[in-house]
N, C-alpha and C positions, 0 to 999 in steps of 0.2 A: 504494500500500500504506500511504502514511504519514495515509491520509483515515481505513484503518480501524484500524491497530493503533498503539498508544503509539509514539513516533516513537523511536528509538538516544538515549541518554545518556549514553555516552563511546566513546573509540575503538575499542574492541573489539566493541561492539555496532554498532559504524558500519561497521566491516570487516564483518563478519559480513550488516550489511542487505544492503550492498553487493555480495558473492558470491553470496547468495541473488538477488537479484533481479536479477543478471546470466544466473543461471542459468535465469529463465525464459523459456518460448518465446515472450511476445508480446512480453518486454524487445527481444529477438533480432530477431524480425521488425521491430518500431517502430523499433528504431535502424539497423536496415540501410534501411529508407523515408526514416528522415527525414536519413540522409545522403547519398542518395540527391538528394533534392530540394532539400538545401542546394546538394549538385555542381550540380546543373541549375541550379540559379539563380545561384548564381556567373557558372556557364558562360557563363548565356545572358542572364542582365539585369543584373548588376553588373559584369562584367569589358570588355562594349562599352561602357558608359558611360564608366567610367576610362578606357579605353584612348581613346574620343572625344572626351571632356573634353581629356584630354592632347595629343591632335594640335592641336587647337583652340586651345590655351594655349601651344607648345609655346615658341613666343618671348618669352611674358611670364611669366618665371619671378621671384622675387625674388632679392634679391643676399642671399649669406652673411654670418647675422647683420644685415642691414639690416630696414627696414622696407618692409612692402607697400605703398607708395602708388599703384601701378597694380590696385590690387581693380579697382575700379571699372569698368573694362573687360572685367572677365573674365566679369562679371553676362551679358551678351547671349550668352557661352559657353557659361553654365553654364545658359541657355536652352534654348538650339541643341541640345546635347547631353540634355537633357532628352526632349525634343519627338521625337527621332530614335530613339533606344531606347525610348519609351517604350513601343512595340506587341511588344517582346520581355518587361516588366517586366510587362505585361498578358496578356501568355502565360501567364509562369509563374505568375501567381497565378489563372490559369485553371486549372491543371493541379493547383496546389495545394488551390483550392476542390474541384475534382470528384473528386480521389482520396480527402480526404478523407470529402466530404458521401455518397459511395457507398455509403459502410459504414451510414450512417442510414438508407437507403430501404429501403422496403419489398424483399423477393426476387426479384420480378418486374418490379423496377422497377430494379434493379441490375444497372449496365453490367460487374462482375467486375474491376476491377484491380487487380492483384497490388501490383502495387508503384509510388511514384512516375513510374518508368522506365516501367512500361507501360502508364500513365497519360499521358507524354508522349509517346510513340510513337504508340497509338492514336486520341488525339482530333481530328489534325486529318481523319482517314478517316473518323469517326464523325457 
């Protein structure tokens, strides 16, 4: 909205955008999608990497307050765990390219998903 109309100029016009375009239906929809697919990807590509990283590390921690000078080993780690998740971080942005690029095709060319979720659910069947 703020590409076509004069953008708020103090806070009561900022409250005021803000209600209104909370109050619209594709505000509603977009943000229930794109939280949606932030959960999924959390879920499915940045929470096995931590939690990989971390097993992987789990004895070369630094001392409190001292300095890192064991980095240097954790490089081949932070390989490792890279290399291992990586076919889940390529998921999601599977899932994230085709639910979004869906809405650009043609009608007849449009697999229909609702939402992130149903996005991830249906494509590996498809």
């Amino acid at each position: 909205m703020l590409q076509h109309y004069e953008p708020p100029t103090n806070y009561t016009e900022w409250t005021s955008f803000i209600k209104h375009t909370r109050n619209l239906e594709s505000f509603r929809e977009g943000f229930k999608s794109r939280m949606q697919l932030g959960a999924l990807t959390g879920l499915f590509s940045i929470a096995p990497q931590l939690a990989l990283l971390r097993q992987f590390n789990s004895g070369w921690s630094s001392n409190f307050g001292g300095v890192e000078y064991s980095y240097y080993r954790k490089i081949p780690t932070f390989g490792a765990a890279a290399v291992l998740t990586a076919p889940l971080g390529a998921m999601m942005d599977m899932v994230q390219r085709a639910y979004y690029s869906d809405k650009t095709f043609p009608k007849e060319l449009q697999k229909g998903y609702k939402s992130a979720l149903d996005a991830f659910k249906r494509i590996p069947f498809e």
